[in-house]
MOPAC internal coordinates of N, CA, C and O (Angstrom, degrees):
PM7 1SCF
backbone

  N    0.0000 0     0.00 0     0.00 0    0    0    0
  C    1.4500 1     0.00 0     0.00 0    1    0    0
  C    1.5186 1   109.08 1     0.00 0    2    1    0
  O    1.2310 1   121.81 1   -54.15 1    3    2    1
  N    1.4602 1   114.13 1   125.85 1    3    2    1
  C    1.4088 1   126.52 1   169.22 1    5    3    2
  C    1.7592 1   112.34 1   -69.81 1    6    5    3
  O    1.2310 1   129.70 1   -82.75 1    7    6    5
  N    1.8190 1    98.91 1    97.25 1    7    6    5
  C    1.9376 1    86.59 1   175.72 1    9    7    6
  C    1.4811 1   109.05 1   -74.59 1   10    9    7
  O    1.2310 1   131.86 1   -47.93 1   11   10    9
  N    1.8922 1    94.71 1   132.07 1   11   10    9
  C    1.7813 1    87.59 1   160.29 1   13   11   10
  C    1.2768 1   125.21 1   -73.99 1   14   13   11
  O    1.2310 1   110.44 1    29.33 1   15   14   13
  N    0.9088 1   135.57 1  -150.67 1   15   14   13
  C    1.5599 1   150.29 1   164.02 1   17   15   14
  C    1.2834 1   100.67 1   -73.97 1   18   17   15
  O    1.2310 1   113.44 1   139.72 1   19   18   17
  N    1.2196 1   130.01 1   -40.28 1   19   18   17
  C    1.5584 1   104.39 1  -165.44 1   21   19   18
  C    1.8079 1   113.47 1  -104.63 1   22   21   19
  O    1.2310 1   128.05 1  -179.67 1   23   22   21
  N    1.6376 1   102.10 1     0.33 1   23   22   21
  C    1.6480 1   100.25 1   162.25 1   25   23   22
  C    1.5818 1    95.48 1   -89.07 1   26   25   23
  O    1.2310 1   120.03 1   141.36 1   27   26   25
  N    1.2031 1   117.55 1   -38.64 1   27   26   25
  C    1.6101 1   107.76 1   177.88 1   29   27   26
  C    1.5948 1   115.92 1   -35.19 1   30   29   27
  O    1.2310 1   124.49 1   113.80 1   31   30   29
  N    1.4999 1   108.99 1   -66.20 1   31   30   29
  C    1.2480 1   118.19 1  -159.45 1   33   31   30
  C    1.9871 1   110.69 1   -75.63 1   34   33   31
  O    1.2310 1   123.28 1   166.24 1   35   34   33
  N    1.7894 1   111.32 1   -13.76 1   35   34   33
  C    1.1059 1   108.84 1   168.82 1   37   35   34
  C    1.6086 1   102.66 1   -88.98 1   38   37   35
  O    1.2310 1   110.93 1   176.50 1   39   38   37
  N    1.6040 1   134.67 1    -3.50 1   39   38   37
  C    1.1825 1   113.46 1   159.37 1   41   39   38
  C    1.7477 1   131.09 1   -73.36 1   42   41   39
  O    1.2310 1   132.58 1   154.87 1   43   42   41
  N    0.8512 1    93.31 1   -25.13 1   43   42   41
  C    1.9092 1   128.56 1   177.53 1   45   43   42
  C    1.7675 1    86.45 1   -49.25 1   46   45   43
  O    1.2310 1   138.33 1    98.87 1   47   46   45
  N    0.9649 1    82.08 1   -81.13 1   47   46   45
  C    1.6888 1   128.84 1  -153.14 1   49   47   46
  C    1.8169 1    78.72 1   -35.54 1   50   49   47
  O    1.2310 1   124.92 1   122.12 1   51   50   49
  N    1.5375 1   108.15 1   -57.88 1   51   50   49
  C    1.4610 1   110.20 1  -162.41 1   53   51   50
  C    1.5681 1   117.22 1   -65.63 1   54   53   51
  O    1.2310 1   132.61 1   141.87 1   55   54   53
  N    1.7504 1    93.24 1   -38.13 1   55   54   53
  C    1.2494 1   109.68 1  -174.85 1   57   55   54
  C    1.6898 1   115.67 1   -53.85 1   58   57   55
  O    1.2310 1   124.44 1   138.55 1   59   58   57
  N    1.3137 1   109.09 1   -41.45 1   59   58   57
  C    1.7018 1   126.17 1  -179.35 1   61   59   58
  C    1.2447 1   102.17 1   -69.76 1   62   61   59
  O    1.2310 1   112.60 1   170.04 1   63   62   61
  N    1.3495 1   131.58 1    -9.96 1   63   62   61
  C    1.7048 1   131.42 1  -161.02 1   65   63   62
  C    1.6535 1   117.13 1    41.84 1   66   65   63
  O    1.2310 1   133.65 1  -121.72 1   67   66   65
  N    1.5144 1    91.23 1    58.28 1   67   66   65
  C    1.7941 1    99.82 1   176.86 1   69   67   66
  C    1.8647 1    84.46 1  -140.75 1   70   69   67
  O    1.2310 1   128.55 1   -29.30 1   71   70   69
  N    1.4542 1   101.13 1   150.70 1   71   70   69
  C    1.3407 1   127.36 1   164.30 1   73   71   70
  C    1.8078 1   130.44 1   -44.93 1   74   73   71
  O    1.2310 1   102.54 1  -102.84 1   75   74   73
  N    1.0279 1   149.58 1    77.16 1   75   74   73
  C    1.2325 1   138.46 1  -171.33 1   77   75   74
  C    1.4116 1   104.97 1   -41.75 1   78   77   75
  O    1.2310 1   121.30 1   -21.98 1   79   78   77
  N    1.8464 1   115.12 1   158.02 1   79   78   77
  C    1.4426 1   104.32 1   155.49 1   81   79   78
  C    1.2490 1   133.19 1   -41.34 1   82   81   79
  O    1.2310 1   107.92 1   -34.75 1   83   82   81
  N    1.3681 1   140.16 1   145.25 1   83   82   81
  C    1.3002 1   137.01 1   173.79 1   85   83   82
  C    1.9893 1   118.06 1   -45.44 1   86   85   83
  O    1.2310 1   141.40 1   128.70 1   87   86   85
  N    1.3468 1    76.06 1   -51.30 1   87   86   85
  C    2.2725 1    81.59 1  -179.18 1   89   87   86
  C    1.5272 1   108.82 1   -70.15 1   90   89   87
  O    1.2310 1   128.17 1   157.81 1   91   90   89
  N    1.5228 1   101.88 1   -22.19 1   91   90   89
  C    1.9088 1    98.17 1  -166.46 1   93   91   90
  C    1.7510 1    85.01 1   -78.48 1   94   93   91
  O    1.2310 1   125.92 1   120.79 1   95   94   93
  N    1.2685 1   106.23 1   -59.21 1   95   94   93
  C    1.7368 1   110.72 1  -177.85 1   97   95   94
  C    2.0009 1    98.51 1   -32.44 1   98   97   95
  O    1.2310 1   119.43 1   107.02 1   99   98   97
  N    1.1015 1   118.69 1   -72.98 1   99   98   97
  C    1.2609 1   133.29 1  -175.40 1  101   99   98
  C    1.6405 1   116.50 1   -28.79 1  102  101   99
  O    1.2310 1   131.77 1   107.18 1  103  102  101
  N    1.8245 1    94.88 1   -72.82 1  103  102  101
  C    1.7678 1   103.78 1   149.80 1  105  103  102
  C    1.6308 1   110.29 1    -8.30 1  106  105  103
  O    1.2310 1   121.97 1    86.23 1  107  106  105
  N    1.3587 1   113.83 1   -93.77 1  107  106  105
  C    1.4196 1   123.83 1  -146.91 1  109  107  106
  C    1.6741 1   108.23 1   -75.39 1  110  109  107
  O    1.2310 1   126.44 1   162.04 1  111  110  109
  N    1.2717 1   105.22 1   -17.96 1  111  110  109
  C    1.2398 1   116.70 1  -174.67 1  113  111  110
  C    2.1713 1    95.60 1   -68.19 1  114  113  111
  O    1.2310 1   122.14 1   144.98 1  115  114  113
  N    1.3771 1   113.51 1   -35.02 1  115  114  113
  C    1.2967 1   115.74 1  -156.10 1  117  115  114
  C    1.1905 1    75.32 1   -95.11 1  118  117  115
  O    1.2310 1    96.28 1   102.71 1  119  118  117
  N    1.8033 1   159.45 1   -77.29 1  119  118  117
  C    1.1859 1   155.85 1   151.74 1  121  119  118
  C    1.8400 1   111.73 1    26.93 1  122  121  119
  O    1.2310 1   131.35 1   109.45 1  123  122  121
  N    1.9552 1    95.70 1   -70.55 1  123  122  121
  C    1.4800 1    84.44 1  -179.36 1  125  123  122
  C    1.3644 1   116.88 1   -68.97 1  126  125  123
  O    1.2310 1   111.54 1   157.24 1  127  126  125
  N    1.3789 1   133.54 1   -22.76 1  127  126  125
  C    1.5153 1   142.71 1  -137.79 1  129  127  126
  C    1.6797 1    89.33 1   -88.07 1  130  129  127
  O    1.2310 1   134.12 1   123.38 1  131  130  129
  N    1.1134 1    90.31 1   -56.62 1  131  130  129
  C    2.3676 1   105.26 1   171.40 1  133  131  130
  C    1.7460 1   102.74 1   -24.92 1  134  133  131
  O    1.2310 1   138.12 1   100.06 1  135  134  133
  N    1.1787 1    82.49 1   -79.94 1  135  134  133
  C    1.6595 1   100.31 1  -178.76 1  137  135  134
  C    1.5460 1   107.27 1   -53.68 1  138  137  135
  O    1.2310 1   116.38 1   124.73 1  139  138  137
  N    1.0989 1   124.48 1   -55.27 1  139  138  137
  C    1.9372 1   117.16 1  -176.49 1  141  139  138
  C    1.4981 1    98.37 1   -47.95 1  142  141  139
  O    1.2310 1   118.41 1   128.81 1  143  142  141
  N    1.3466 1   120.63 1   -51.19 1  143  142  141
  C    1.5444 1   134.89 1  -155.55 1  145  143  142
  C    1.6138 1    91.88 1   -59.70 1  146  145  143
  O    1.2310 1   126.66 1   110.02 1  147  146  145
  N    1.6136 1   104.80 1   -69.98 1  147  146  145
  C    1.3560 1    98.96 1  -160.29 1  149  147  146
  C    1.8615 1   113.48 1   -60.07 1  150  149  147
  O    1.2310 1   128.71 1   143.40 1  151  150  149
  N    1.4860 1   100.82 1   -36.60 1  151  150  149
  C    1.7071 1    86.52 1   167.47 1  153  151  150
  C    1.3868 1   131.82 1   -70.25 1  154  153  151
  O    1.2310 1   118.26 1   161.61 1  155  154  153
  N    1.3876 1   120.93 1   -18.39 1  155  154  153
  C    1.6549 1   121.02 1   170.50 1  157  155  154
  C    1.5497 1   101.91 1  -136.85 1  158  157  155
  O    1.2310 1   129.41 1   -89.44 1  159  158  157
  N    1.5806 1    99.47 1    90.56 1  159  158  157
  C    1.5952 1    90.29 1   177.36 1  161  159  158
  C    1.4464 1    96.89 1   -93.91 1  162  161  159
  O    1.2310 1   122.77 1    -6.65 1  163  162  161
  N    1.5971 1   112.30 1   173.35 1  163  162  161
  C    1.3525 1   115.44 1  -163.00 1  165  163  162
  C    1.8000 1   120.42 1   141.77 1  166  165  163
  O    1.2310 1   119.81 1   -52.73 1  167  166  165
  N    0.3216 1   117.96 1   127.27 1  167  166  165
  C    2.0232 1   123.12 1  -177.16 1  169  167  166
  C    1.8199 1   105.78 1  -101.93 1  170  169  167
  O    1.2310 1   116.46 1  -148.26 1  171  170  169
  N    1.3184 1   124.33 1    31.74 1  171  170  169
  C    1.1004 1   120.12 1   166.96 1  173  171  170
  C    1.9020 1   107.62 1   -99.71 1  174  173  171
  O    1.2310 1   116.21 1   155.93 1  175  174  173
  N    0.8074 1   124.81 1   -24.07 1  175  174  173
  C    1.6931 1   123.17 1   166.00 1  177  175  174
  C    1.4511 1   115.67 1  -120.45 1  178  177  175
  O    1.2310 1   121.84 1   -31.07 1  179  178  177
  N    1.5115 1   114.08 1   148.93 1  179  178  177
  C    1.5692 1   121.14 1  -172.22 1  181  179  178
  C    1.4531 1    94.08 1  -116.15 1  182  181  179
  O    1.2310 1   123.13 1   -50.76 1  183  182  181
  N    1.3333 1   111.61 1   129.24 1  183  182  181
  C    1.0980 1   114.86 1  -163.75 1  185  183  182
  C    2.1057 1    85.75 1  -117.58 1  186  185  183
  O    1.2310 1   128.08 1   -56.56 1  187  186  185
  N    1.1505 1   102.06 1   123.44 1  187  186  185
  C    1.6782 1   110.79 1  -166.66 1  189  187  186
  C    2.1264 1   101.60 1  -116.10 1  190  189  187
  O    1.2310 1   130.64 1   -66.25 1  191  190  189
  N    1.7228 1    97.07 1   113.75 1  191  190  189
  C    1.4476 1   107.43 1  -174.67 1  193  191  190
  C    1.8628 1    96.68 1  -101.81 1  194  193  191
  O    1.2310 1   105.64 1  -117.52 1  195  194  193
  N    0.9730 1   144.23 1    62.48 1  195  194  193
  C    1.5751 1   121.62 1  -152.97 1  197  195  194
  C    1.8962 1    86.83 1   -81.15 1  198  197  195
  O    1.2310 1   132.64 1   -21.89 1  199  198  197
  N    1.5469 1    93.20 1   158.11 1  199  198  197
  C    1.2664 1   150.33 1   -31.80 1  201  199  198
  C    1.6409 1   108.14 1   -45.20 1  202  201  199
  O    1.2310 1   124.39 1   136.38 1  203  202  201
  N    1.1568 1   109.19 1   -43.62 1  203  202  201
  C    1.8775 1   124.75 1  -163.48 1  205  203  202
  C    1.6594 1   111.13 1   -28.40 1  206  205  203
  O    1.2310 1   121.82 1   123.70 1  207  206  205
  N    1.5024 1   114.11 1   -56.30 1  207  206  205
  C    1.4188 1   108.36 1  -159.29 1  209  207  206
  C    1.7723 1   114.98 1  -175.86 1  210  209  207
  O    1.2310 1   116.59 1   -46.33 1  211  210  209
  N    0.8745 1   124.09 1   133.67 1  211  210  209
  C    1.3830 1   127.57 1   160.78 1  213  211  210
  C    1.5912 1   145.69 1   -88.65 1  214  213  211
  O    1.2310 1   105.66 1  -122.12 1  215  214  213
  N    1.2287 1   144.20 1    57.88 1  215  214  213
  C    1.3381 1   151.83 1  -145.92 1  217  215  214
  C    1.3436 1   106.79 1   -76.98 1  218  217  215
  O    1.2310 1   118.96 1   -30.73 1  219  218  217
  N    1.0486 1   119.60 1   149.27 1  219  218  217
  C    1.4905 1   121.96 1   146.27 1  221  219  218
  C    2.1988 1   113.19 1  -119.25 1  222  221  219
  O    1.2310 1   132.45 1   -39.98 1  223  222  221
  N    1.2822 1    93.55 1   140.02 1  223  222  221
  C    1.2783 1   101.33 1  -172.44 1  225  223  222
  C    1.6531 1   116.09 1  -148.90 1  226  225  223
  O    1.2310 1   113.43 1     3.82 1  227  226  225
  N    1.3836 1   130.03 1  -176.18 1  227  226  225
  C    1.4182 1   125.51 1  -178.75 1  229  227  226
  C    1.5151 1   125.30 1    66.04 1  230  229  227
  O    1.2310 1   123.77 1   -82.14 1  231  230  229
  N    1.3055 1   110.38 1    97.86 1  231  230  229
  C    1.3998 1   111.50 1  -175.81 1  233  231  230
  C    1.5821 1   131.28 1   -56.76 1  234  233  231
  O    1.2310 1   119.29 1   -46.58 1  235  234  233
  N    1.3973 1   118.96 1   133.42 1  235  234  233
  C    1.2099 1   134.54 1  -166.88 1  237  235  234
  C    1.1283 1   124.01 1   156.15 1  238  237  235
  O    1.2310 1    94.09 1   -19.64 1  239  238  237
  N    1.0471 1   162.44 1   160.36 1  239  238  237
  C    1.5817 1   161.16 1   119.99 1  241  239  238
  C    1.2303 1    98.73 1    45.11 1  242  241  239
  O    1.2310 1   124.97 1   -79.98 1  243  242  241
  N    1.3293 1   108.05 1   100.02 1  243  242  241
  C    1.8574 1   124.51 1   167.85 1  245  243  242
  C    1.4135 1   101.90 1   -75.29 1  246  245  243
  O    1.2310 1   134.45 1   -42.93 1  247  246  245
  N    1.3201 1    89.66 1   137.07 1  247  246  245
  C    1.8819 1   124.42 1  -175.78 1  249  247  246
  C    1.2007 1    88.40 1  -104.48 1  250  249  247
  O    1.2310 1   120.52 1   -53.07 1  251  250  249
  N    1.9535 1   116.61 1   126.93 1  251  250  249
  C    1.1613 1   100.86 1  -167.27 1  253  251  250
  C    1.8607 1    87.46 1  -137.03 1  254  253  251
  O    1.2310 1   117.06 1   149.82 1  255  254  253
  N    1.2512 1   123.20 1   -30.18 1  255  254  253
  C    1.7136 1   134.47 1   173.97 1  257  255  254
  C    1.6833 1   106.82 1  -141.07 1  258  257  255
  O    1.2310 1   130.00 1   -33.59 1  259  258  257
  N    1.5921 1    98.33 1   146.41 1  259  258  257
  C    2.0538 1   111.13 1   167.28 1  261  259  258
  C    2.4417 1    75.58 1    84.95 1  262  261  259
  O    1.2310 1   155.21 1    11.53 1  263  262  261
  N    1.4713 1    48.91 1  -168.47 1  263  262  261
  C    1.2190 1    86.92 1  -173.26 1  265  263  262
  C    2.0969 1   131.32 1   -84.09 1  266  265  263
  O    1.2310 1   126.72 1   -69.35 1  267  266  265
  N    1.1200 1   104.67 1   110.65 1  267  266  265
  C    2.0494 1   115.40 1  -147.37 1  269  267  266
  C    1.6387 1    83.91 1   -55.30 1  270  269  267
  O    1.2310 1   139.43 1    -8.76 1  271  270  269
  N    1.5625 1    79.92 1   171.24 1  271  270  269
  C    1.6816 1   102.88 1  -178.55 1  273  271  270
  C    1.6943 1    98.58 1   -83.67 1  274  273  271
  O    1.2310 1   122.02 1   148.67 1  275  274  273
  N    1.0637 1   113.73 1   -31.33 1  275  274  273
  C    1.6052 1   113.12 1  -162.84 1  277  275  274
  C    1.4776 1    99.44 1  -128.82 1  278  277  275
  O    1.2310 1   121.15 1   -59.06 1  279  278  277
  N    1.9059 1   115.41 1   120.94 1  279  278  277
  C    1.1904 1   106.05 1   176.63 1  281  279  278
  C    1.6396 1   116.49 1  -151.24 1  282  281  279
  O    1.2310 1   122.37 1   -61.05 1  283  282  281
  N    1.1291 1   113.06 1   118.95 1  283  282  281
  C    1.3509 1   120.65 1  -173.53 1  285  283  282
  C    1.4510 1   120.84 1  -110.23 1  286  285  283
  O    1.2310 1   124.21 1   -52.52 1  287  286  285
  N    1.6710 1   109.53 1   127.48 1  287  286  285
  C    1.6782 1   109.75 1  -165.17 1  289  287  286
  C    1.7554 1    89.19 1  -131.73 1  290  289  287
  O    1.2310 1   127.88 1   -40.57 1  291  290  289
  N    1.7483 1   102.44 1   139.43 1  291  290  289
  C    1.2141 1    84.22 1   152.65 1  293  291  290
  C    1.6286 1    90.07 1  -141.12 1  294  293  291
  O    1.2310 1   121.53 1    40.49 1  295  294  293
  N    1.6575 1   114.67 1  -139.51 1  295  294  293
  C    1.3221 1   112.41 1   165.10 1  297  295  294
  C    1.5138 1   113.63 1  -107.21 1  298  297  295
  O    1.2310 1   122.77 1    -3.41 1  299  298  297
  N    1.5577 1   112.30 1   176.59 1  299  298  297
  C    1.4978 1   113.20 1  -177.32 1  301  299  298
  C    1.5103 1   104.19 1   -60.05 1  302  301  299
  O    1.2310 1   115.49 1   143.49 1  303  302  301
  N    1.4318 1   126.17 1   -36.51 1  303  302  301
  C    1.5343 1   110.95 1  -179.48 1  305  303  302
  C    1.2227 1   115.54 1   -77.05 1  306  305  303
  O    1.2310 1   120.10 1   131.94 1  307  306  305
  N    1.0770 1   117.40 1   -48.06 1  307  306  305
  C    1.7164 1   102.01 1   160.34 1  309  307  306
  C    1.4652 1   139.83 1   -13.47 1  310  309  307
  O    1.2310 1   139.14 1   113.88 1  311  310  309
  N    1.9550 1    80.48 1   -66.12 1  311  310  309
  C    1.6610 1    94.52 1  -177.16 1  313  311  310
  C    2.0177 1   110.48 1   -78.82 1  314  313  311
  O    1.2310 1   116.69 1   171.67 1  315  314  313
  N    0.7568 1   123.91 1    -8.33 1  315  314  313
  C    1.4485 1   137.37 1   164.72 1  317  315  314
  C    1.5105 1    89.00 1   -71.24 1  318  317  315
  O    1.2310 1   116.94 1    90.14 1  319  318  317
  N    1.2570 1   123.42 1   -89.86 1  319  318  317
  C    1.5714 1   121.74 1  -142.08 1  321  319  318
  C    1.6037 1   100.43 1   -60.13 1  322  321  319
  O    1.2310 1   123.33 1   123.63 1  323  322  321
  N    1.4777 1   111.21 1   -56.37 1  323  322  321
  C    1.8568 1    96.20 1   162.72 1  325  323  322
  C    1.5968 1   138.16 1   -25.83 1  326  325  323
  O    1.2310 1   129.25 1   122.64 1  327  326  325
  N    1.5502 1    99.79 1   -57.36 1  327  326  325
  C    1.7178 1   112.19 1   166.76 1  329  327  326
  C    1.5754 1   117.20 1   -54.81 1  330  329  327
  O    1.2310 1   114.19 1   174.37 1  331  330  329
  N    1.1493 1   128.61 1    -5.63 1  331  330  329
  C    1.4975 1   138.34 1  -157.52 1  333  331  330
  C    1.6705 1    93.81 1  -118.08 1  334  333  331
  O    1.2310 1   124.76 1   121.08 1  335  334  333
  N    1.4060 1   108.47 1   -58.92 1  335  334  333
  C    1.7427 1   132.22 1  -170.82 1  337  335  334
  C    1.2043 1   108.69 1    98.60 1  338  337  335
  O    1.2310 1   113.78 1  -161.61 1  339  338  337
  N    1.2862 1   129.38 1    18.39 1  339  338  337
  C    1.4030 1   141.09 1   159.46 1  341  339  338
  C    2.1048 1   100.17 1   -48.99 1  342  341  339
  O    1.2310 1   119.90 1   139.41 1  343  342  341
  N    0.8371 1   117.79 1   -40.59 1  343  342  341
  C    1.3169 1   113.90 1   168.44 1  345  343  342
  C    1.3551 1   120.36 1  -160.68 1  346  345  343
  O    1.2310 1   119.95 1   -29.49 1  347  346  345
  N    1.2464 1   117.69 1   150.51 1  347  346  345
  C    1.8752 1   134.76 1  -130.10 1  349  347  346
  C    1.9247 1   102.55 1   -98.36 1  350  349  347
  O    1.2310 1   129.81 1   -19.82 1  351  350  349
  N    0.9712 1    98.69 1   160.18 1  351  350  349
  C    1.6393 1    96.72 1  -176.53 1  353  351  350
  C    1.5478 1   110.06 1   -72.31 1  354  353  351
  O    1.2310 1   126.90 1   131.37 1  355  354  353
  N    1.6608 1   104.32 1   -48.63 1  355  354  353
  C    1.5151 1   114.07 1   171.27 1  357  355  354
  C    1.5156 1    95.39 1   -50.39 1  358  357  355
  O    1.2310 1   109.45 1    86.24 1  359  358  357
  N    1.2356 1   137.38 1   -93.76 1  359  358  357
  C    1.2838 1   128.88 1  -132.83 1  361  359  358
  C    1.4502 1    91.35 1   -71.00 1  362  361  359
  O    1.2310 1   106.06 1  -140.68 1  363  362  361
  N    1.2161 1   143.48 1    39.32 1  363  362  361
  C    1.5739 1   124.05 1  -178.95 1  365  363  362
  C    1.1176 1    92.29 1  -131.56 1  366  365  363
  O    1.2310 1   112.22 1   159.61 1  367  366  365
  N    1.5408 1   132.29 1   -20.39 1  367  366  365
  C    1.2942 1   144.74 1   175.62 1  369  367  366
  C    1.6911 1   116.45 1   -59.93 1  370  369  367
  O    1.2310 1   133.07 1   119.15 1  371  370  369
  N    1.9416 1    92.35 1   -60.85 1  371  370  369
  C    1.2869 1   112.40 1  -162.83 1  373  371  370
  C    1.5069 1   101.85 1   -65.00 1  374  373  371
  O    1.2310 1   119.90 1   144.99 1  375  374  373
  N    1.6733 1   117.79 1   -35.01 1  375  374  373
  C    1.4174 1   116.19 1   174.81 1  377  375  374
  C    1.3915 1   126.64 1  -103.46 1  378  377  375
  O    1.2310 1   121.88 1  -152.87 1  379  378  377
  N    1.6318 1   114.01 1    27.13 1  379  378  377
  C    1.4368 1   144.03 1   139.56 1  381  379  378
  C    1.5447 1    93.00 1    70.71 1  382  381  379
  O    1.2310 1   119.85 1  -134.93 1  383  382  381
  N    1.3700 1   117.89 1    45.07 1  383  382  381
  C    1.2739 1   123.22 1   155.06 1  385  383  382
  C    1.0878 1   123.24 1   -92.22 1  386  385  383
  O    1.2310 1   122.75 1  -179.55 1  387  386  385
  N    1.4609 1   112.33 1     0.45 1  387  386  385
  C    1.7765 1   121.15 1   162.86 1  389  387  386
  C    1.6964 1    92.13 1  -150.37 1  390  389  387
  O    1.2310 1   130.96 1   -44.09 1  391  390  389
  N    1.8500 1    96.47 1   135.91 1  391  390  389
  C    1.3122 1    91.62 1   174.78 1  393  391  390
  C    1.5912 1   104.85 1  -139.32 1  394  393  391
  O    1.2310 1   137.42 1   -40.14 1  395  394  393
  N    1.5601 1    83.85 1   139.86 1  395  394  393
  C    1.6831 1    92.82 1  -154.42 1  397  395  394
  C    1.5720 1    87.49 1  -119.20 1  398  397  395
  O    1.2310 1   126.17 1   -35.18 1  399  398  397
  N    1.7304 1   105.74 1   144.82 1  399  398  397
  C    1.5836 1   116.39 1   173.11 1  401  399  398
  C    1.5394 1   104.69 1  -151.78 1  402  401  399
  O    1.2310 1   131.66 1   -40.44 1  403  402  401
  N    1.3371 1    95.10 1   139.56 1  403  402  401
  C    1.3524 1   108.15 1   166.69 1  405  403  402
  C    2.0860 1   106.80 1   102.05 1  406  405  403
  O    1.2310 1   128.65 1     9.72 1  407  406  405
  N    1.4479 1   100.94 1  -170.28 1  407  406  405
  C    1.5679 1    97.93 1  -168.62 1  409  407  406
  C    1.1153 1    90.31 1   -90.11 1  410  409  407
  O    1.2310 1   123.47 1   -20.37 1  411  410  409
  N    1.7078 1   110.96 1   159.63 1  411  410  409
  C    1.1887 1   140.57 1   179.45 1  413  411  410
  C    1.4954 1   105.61 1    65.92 1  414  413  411
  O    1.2310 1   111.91 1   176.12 1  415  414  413
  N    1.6158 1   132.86 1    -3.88 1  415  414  413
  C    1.2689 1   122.83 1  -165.32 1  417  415  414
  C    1.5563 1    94.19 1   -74.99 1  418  417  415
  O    1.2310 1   111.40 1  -169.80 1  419  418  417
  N    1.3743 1   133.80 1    10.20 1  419  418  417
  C    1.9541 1   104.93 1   168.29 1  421  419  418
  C    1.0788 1   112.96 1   -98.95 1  422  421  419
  O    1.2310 1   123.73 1   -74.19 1  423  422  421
  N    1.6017 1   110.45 1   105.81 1  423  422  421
  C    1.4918 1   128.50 1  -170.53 1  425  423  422
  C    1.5686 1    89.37 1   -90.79 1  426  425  423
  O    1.2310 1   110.74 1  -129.95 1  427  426  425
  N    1.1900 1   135.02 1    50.05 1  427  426  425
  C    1.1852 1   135.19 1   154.12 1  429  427  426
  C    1.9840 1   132.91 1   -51.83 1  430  429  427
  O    1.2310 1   135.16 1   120.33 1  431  430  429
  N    1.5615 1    88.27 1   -59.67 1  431  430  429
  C    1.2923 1    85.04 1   178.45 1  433  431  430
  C    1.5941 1   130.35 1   -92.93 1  434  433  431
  O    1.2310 1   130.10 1  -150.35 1  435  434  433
  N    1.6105 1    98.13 1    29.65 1  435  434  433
  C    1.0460 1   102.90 1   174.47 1  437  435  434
  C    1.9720 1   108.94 1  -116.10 1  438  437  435
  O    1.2310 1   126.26 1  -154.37 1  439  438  437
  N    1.1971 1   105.57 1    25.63 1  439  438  437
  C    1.5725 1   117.54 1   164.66 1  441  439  438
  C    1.1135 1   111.19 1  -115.97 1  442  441  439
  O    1.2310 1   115.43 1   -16.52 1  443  442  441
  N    1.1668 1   126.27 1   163.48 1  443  442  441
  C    1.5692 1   131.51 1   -29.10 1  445  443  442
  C    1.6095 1    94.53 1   -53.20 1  446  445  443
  O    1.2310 1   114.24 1    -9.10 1  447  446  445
  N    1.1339 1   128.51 1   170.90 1  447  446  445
  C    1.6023 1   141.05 1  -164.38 1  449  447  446
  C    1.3154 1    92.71 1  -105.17 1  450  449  447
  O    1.2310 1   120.10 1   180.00 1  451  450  449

């Protein structure tokens, strides 16, 4: 994966344990979502970034109203440091910094991006 400038500067940002700007955070947050999308497109899992964005992706059984069968949220640093492999799906799971439910929710092999 080619980092831009603005996953760069939210790795920094994370690395120092200070906050990135909100839009640069935002940036990279829409950056990884591009890339998840185009490798598992599909409306069978909702993949939930709050505040940034909500996707659905991974083929199967389109979620179309209420609430999906399969749904995975974590935060923008999360989903940054995953896309990078700065940190692993298992251990992000086990320490419920991404929480994934339902079938098809192990978006595993689609990290690092």
């Amino acid at each position: 994966m080619d980092l831009t400038a603005e996953i760069r500067e939210c790795l920094e940002a994370y690395a120092s344990d200070t906050k990135p700007p909100r839009d640069v955070e935002r940036a990279a947050v829409k950056q990884v979502l591009a890339l998840l999308t185009a490798a598992a497109p599909g409306r069978s899992v909702e993949l939930r970034i709050p505040p940034y964005a909500a996707i659905q992706l991974v083929e199967g059984t389109n979620h179309r109203r209420g609430t999906p069968s399969a749904v995975v949220e974590t935060s923008a640093r999360t989903l940054v440091q995953l896309a990078v492999g700065e940190v692993d799906w298992a251990s992000s799971v086990r320490n419920a910094t991404v929480i994934a439910s339902g079938e098809r929710s192990d978006l595993s092999p689609l990290f690092p991006c």
